[in-house]
Backbone as a printed PyTorch tensor [residue, N CA C, xyz], in Angstrom:
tensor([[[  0.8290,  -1.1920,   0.0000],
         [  0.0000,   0.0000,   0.0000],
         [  0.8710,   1.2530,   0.0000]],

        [[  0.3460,   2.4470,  -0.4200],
         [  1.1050,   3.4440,  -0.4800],
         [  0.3840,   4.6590,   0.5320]],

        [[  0.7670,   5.0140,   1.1920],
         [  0.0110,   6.0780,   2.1850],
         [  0.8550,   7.6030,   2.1230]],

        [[  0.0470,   8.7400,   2.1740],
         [  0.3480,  10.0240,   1.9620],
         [  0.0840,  10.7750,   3.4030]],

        [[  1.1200,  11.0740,   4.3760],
         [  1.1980,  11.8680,   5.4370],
         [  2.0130,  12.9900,   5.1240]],

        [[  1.2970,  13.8460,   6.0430],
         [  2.4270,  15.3830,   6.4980],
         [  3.1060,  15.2340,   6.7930]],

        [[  4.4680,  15.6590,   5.8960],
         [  6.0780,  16.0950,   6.4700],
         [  5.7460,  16.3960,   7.7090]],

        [[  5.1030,  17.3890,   8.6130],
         [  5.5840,  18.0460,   9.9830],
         [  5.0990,  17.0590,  10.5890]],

        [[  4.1930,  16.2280,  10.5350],
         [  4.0330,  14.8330,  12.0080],
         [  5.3930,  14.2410,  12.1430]],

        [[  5.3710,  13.5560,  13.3760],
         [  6.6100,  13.4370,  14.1930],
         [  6.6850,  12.0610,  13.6260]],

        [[  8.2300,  11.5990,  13.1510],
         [  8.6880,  10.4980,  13.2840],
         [  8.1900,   9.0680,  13.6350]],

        [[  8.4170,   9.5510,  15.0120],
         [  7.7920,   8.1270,  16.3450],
         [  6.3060,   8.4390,  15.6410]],

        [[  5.4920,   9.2660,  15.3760],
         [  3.7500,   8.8570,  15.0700],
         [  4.0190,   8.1100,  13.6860]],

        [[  4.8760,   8.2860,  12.9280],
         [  4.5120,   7.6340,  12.2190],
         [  5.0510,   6.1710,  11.5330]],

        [[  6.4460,   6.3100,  13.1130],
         [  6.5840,   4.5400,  12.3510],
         [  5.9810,   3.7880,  13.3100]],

        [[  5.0190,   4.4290,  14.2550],
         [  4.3370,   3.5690,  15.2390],
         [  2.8210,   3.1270,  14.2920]],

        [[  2.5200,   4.0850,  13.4280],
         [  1.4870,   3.9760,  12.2980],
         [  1.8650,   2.9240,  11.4350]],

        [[  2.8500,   2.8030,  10.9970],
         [  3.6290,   2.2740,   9.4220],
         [  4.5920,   1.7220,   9.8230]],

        [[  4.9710,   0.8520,  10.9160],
         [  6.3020,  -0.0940,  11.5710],
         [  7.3360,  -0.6690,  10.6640]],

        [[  6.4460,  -1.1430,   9.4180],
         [  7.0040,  -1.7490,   8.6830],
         [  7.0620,  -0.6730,   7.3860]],

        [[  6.9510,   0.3500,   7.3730],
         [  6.7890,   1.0300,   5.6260],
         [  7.8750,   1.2650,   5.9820]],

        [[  8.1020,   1.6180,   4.3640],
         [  9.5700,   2.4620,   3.8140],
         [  8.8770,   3.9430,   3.3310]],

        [[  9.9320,   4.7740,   4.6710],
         [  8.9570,   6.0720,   4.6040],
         [ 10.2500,   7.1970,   4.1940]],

        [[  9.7180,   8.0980,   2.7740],
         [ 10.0720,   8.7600,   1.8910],
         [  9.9920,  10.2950,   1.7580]],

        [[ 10.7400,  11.1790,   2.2740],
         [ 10.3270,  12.9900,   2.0070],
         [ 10.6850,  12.7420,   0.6320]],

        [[  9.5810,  13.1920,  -0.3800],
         [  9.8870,  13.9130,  -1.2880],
         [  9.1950,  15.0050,  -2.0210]],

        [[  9.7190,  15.9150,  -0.6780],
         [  9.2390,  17.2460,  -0.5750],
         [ 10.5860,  18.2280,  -1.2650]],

        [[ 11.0860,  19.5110,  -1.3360],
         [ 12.3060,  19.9610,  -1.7810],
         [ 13.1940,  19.9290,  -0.3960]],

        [[ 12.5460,  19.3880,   1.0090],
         [ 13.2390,  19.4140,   2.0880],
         [ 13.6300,  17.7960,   1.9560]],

        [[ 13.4270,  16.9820,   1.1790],
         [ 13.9720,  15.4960,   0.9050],
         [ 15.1530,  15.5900,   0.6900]],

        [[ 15.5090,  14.1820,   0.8690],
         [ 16.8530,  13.5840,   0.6220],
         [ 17.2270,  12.6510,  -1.1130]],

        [[ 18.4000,  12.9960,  -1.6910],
         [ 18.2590,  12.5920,  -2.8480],
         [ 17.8120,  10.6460,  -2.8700]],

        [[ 17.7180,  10.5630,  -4.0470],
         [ 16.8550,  11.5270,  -5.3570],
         [ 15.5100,  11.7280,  -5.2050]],

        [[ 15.1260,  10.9680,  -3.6840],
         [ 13.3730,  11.7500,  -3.8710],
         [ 13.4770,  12.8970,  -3.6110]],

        [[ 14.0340,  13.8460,  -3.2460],
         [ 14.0890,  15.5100,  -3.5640],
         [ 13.3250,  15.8030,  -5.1530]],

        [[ 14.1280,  14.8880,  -6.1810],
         [ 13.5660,  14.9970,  -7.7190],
         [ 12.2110,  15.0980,  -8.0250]],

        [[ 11.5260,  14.3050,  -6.8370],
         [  9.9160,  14.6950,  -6.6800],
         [  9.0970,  15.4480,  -6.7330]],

        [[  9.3000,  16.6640,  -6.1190],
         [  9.1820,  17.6620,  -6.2230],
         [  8.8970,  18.3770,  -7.2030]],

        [[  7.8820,  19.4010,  -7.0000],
         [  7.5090,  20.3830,  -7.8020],
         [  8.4720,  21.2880,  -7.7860]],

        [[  9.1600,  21.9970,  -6.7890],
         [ 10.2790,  23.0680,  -6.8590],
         [ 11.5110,  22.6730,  -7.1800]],

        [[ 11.7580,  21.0080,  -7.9690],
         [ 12.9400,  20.7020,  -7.8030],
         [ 13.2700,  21.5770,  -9.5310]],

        [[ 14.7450,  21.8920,  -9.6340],
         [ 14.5540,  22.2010, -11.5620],
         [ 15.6500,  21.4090, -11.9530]],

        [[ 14.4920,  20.4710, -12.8350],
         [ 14.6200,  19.7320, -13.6330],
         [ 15.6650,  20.5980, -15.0020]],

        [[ 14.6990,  21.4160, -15.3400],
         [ 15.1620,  21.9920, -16.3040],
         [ 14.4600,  21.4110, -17.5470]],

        [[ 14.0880,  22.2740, -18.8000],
         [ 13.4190,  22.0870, -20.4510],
         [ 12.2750,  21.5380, -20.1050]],

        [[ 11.3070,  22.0540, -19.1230],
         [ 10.3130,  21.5680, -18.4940],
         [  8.9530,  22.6340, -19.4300]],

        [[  8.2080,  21.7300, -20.5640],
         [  7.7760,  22.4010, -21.4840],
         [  6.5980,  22.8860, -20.6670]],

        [[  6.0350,  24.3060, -20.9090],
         [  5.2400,  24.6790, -20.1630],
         [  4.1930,  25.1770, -20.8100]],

        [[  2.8720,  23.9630, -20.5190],
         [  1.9250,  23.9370, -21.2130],
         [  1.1320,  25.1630, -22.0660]],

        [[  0.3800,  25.4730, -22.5790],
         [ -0.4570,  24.4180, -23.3150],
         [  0.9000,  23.9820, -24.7450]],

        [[  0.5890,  22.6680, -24.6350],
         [  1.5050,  21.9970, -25.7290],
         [  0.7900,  22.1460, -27.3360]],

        [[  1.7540,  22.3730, -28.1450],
         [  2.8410,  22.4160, -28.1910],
         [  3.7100,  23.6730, -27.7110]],

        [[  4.8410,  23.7900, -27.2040],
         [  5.1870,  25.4640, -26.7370],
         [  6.7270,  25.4640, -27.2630]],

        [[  6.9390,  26.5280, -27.2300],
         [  8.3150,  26.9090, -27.5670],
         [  8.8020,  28.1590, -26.0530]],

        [[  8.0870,  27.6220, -24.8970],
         [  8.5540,  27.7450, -23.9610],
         [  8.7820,  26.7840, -22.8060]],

        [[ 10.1150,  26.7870, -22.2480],
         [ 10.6820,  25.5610, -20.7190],
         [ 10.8250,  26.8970, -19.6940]],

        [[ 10.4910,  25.3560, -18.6260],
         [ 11.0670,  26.3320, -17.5420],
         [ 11.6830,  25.0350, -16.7380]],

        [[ 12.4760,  25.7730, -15.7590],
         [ 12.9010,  24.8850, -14.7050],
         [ 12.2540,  23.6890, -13.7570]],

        [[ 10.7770,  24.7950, -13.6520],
         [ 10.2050,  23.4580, -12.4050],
         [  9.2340,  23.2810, -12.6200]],

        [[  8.0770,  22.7690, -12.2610],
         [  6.8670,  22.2160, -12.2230],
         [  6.4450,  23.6810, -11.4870]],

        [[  6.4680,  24.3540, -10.0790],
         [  6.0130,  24.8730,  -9.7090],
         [  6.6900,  26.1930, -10.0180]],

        [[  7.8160,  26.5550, -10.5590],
         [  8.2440,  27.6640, -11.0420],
         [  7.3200,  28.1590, -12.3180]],

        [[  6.5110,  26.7290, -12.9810],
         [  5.3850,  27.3100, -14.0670],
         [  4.2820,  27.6450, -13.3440]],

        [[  3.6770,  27.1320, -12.3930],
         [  2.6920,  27.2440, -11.5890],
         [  2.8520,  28.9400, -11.1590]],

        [[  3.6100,  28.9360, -10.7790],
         [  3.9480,  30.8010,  -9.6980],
         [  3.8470,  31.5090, -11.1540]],

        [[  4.9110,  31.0620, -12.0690],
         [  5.1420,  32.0150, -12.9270],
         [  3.7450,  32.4600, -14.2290]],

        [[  3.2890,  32.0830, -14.3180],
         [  1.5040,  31.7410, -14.7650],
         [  0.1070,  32.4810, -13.9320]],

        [[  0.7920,  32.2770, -13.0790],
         [ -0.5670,  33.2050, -12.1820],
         [ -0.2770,  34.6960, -12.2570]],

        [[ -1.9930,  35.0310, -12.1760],
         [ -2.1110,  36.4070, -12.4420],
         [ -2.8710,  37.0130, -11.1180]],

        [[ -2.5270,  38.6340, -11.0710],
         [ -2.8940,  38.8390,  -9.7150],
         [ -3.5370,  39.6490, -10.2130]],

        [[ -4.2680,  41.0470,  -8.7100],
         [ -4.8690,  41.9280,  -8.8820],
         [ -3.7470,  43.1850,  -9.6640]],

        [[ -2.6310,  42.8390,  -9.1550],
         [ -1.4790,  43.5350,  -9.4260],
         [ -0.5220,  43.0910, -10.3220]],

        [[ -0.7080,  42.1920, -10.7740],
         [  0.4470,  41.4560, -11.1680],
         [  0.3470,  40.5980, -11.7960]],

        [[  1.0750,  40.6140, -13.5570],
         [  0.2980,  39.8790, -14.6540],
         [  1.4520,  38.6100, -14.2900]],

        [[  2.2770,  37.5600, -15.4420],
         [  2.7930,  36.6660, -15.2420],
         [  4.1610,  37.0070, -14.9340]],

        [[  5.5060,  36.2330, -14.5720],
         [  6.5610,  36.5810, -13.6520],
         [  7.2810,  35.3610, -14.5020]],

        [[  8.1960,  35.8260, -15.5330],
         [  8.7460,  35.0380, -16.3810],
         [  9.4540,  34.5230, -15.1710]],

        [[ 10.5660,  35.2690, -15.0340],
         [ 11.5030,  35.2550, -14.1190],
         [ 11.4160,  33.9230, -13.2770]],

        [[ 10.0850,  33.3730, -13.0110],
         [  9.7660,  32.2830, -12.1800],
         [ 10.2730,  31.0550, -12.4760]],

        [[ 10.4640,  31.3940, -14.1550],
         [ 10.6090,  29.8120, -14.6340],
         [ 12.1170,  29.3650, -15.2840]],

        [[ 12.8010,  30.5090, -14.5850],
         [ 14.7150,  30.3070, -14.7500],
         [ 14.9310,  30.2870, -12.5240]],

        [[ 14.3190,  29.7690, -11.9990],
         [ 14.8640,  29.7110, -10.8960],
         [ 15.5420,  28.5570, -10.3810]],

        [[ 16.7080,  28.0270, -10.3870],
         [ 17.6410,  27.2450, -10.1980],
         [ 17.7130,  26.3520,  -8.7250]],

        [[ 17.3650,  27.1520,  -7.2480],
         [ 17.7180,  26.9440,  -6.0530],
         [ 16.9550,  26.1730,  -5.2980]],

        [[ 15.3840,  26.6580,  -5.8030],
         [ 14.3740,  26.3240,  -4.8880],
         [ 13.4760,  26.9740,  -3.9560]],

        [[ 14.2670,  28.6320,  -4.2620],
         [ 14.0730,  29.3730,  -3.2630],
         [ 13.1710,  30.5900,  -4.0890]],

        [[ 12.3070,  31.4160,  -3.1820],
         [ 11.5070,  32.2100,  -3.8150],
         [ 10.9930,  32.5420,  -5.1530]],

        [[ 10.1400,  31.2010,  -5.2910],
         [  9.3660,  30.4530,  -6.0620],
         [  7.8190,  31.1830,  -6.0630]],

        [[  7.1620,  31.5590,  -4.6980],
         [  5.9400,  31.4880,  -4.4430],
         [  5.8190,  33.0120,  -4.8700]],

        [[  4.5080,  33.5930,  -5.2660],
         [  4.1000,  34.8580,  -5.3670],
         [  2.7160,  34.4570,  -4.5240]],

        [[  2.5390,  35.7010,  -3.5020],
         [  1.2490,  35.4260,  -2.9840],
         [  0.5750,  36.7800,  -2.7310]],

        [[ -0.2250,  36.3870,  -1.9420],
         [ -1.6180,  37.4400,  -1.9030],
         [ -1.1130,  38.6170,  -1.5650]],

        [[ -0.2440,  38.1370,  -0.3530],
         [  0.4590,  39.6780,   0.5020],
         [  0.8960,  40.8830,  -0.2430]],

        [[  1.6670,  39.9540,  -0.9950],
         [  2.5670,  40.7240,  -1.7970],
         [  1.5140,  41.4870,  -3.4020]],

        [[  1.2530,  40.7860,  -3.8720],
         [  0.1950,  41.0520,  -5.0060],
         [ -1.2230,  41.4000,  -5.7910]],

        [[ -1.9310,  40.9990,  -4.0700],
         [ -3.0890,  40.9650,  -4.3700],
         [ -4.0770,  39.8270,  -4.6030]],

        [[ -5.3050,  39.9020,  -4.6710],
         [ -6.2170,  38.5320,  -4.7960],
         [ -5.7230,  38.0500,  -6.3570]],

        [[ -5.7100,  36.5940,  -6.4190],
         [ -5.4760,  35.9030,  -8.0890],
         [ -6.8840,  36.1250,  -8.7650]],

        [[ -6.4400,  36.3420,  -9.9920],
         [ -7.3230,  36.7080, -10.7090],
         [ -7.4170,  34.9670, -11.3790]],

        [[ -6.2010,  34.2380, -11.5040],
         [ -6.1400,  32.9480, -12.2240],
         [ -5.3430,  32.4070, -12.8520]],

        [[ -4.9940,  31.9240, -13.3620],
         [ -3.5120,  31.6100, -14.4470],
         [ -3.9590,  31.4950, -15.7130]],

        [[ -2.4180,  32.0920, -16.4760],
         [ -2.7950,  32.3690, -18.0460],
         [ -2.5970,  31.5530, -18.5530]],

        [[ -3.3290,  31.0360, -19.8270],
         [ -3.3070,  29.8980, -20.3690],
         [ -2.1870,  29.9650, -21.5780]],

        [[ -1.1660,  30.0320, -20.8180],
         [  0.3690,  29.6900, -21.6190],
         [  1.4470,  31.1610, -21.3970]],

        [[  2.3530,  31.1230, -21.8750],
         [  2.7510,  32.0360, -21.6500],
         [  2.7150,  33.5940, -22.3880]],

        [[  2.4440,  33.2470, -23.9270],
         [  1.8020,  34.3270, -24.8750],
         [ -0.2320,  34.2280, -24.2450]],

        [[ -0.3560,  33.3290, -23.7840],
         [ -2.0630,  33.3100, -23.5410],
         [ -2.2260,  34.5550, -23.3010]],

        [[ -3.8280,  35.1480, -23.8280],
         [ -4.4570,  35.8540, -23.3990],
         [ -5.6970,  35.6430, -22.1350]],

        [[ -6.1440,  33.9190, -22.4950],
         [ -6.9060,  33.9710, -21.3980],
         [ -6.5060,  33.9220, -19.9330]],

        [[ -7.3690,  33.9550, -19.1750],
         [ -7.2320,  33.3710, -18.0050],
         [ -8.1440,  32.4690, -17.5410]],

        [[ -7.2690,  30.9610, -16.7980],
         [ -7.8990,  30.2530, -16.5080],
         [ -7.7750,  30.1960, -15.2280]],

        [[ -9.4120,  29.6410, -14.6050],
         [ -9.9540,  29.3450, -13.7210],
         [ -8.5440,  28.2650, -12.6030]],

        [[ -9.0780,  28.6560, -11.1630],
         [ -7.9690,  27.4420, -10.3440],
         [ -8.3380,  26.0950, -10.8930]],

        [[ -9.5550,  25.8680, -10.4810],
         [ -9.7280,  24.7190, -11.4530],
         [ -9.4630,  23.9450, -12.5720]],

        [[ -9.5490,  24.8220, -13.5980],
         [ -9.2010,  24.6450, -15.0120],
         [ -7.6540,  24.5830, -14.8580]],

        [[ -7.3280,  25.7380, -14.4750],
         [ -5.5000,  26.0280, -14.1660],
         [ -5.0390,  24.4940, -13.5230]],

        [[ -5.3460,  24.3040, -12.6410],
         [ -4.4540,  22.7720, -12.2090],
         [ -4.4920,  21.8870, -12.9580]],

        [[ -5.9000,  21.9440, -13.8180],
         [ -5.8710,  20.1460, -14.5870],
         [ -4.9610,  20.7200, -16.0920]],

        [[ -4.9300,  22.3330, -16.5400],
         [ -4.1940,  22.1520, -17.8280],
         [ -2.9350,  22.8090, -17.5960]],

        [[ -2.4600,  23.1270, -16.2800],
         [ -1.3570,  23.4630, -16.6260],
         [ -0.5000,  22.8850, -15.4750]],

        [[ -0.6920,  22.8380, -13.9380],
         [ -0.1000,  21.7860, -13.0800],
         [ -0.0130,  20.2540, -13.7020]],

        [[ -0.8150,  19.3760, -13.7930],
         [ -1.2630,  18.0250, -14.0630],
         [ -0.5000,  17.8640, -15.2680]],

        [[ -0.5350,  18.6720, -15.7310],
         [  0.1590,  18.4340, -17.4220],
         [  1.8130,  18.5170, -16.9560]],

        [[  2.0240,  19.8730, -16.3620],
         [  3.4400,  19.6780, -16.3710],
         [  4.3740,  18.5440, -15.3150]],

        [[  3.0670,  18.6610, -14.3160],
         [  3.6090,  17.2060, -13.5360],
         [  3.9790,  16.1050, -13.9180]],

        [[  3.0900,  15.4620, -14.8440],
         [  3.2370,  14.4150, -15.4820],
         [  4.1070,  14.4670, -16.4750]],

        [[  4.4760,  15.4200, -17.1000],
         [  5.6630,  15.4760, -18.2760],
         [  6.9130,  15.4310, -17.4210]],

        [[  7.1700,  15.3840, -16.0320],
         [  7.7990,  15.1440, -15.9760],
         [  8.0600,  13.7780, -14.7950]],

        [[  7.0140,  13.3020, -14.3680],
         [  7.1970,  11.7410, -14.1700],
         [  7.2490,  11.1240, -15.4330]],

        [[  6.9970,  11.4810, -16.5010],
         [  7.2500,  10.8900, -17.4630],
         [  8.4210,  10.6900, -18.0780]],

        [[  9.5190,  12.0690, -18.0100],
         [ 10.7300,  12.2580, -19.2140],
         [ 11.6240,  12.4290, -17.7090]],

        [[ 11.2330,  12.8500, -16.5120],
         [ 12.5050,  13.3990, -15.9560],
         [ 13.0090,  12.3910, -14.6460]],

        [[ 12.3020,  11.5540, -14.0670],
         [ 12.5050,  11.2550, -13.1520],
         [ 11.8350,   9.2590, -13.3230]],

        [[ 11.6600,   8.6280, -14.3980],
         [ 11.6360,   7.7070, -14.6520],
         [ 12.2830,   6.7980, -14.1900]],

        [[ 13.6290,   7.1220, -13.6830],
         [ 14.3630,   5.7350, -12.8780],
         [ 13.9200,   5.9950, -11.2860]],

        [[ 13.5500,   6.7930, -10.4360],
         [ 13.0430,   7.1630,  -9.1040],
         [ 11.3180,   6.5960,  -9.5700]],

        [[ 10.8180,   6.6610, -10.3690],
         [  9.5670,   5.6720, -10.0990],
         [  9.3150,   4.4620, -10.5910]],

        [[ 10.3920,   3.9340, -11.2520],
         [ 10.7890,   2.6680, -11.2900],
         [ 11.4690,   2.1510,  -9.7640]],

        [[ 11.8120,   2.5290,  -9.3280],
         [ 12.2440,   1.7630,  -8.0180],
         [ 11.3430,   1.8540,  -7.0920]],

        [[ 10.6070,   3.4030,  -6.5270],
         [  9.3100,   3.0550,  -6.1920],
         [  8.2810,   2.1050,  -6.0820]],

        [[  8.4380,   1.5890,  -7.3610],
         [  7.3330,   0.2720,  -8.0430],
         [  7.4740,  -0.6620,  -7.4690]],

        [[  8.7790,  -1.1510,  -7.6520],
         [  9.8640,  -2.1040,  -6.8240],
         [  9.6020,  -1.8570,  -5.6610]],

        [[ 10.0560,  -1.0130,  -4.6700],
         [  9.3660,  -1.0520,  -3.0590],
         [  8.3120,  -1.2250,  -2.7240]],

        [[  7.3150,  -0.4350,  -3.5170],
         [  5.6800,  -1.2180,  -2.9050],
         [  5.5300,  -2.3050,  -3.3880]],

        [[  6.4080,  -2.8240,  -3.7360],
         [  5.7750,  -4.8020,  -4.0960],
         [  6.9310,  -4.9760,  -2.7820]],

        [[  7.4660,  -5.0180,  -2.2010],
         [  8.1820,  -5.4420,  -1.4280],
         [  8.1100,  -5.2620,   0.0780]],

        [[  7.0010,  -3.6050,   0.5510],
         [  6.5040,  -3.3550,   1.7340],
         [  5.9200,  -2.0050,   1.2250]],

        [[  5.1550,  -1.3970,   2.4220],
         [  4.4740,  -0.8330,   2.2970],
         [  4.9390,   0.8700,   2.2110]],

        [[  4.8370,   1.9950,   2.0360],
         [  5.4100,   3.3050,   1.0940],
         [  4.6180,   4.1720,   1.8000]],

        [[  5.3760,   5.2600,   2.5950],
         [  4.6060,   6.2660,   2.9300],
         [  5.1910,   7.6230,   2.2450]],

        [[  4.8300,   8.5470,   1.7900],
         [  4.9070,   9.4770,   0.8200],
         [  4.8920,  10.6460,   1.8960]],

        [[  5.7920,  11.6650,   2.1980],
         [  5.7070,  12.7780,   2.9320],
         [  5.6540,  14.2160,   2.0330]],

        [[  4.6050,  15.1870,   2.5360],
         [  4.1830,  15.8160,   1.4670],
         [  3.3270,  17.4390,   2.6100]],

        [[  3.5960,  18.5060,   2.3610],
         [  3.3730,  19.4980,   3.0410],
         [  1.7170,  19.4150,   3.0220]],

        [[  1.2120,  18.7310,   1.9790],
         [ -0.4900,  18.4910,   1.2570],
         [ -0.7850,  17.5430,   1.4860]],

        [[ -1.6680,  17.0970,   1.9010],
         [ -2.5060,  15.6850,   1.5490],
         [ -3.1870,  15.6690,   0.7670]],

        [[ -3.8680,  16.8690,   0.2530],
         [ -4.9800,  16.4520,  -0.1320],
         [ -4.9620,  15.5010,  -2.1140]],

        [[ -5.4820,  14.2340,  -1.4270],
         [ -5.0880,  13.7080,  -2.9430],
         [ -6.3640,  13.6510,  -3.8970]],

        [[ -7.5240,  14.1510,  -3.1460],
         [ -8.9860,  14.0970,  -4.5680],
         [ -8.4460,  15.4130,  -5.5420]],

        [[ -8.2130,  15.0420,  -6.7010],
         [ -8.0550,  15.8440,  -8.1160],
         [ -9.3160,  16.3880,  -8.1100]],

        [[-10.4480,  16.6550,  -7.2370],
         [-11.2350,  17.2430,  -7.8670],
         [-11.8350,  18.4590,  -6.6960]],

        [[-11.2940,  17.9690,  -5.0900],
         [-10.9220,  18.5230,  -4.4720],
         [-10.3580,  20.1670,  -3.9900]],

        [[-10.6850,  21.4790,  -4.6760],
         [-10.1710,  22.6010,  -5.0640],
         [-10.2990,  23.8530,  -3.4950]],

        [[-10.6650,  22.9370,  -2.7190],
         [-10.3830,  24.0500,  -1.3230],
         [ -9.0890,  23.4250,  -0.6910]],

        [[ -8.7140,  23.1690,  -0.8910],
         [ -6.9440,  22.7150,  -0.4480],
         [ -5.9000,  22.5090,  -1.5260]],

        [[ -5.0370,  22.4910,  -1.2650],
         [ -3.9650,  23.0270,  -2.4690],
         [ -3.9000,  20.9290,  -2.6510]],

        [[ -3.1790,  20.6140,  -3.8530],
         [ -3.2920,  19.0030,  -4.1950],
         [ -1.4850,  18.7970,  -3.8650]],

        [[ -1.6050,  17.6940,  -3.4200],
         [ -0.4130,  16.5290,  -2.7990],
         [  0.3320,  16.3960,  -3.9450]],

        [[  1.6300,  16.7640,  -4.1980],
         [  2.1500,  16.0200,  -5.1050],
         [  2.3250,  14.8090,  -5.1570]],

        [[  2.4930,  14.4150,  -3.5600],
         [  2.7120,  12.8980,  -3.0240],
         [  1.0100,  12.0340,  -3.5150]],

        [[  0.7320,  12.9360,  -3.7490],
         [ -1.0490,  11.9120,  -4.0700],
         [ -0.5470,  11.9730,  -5.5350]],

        [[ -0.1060,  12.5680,  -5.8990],
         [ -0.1960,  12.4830,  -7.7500],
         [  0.7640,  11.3330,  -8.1430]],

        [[  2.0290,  11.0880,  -6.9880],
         [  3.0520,  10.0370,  -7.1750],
         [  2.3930,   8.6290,  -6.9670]],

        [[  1.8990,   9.2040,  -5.9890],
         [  0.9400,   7.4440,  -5.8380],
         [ -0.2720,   6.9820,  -6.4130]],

        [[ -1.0980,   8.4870,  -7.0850],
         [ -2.2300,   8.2030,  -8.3960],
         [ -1.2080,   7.7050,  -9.5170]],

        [[ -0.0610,   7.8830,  -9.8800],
         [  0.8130,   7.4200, -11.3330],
         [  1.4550,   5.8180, -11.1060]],

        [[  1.7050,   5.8110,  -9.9910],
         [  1.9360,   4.2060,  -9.3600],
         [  1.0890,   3.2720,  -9.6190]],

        [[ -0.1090,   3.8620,  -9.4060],
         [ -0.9510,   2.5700,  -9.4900],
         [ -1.7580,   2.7590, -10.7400]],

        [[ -1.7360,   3.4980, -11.6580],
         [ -1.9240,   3.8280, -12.8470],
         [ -3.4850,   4.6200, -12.8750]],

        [[ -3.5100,   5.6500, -11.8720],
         [ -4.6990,   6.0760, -11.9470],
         [ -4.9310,   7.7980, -12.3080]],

        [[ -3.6810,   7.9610, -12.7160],
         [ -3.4950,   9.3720, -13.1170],
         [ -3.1330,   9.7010, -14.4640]],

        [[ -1.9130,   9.0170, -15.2070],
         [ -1.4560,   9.1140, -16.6490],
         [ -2.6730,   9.8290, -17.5150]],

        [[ -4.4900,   8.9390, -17.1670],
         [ -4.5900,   9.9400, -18.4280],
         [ -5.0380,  11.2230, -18.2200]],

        [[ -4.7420,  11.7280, -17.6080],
         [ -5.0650,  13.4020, -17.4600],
         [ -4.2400,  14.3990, -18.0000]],

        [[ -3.1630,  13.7780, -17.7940],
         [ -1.9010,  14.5960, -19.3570],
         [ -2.3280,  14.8910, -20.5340]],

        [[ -3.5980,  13.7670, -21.0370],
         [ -4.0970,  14.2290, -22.5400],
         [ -5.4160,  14.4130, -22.2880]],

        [[ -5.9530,  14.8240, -20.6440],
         [ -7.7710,  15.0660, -20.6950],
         [ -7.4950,  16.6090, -21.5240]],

        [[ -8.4940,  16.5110, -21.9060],
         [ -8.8300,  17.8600, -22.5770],
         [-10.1630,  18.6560, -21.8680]],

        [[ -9.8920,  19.6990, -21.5160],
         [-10.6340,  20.7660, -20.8080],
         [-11.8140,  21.8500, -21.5520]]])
């Protein structure tokens, strides 16, 4: 089985939960290569949807930040050459209420949170369990046939349809494990 807990619960709660799992941060506070997990990790030539594009960026979530639009504040190229890991996020404080994310980087529209996660998170997530990190979920595979996998993740929340809590990357690793996510890379919106 594969189970999705909060990074901040304590240790002792959770190998008294999971005695026997093989338990995994792969949050950007992980240890290699599940660090690679990660949305803030940069990958790098990370095509940033809507496909086809003749724009990359570094991270999964450096497209996410860099895509959203505020009351103040249209998109933040800048987001999607960030190398470290570090000041990634644009938020309310600073910018104002989101108006939504643009649908690409020349886009004119703006899409909905909703819409925004399934065509432009989900997409770039999966492009890169797909092209970037293929030998870390091949061994994965290999451990949950062998014991049980706990996934540490600042989010839980793993319903994709779910939109009052921000979504688990650790739920999206363990929706692609068991093959219940892949086709949303080509749902069409």
């Amino acid at each position: 089985m594969i189970y999705i807990e909060n990074k901040k619960k304590k240790e002792k709660t959770l190998l008294d939960k999971y005695p026997n799992a093989l338990i995994l941060d792969i949050t950007s506070k992980g240890e290699w290569p599940w660090v690679k997990l990660s949305p803030f990790y940069p990958h790098g030539n990370i095509p940033i949807p809507p496909y086809p594009t003749e724009y990359y960026a570094m991270s999964v979530e450096g497209i996410w930040q860099g895509l959203k639009v505020f009351e103040t504040e249209n998109i933040d190229r800048s987001k999607f050459e960030i190398k470290n890991m570090k000041g990634i996020k644009r938020t309310v404080r600073k910018f104002g209420k989101p108006l939504g994310h643009r649908n690409g980087v020349d886009g004119e529209d703006l899409l909905d949170y909703a819409t925004a996660r399934k065509k432009i998170y989900l997409r770039a997530y999966t492009w890169v369990l797909d092209n970037k990190v293929n030998d870390i979920v091949e061994v994965l595979k290999y451990f949950v046939t062998k014991q049980d996998l706990v996934l540490l993740d600042y989010n839980t929340n793993e319903d994709l349809e779910n939109f009052t809590k921000p979504l688990s990357h650790a739920g999206l690793v363990k929706k692609y494990l068991i093959k219940k996510y892949p086709e949303l890379a080509t749902f069409d919106i």
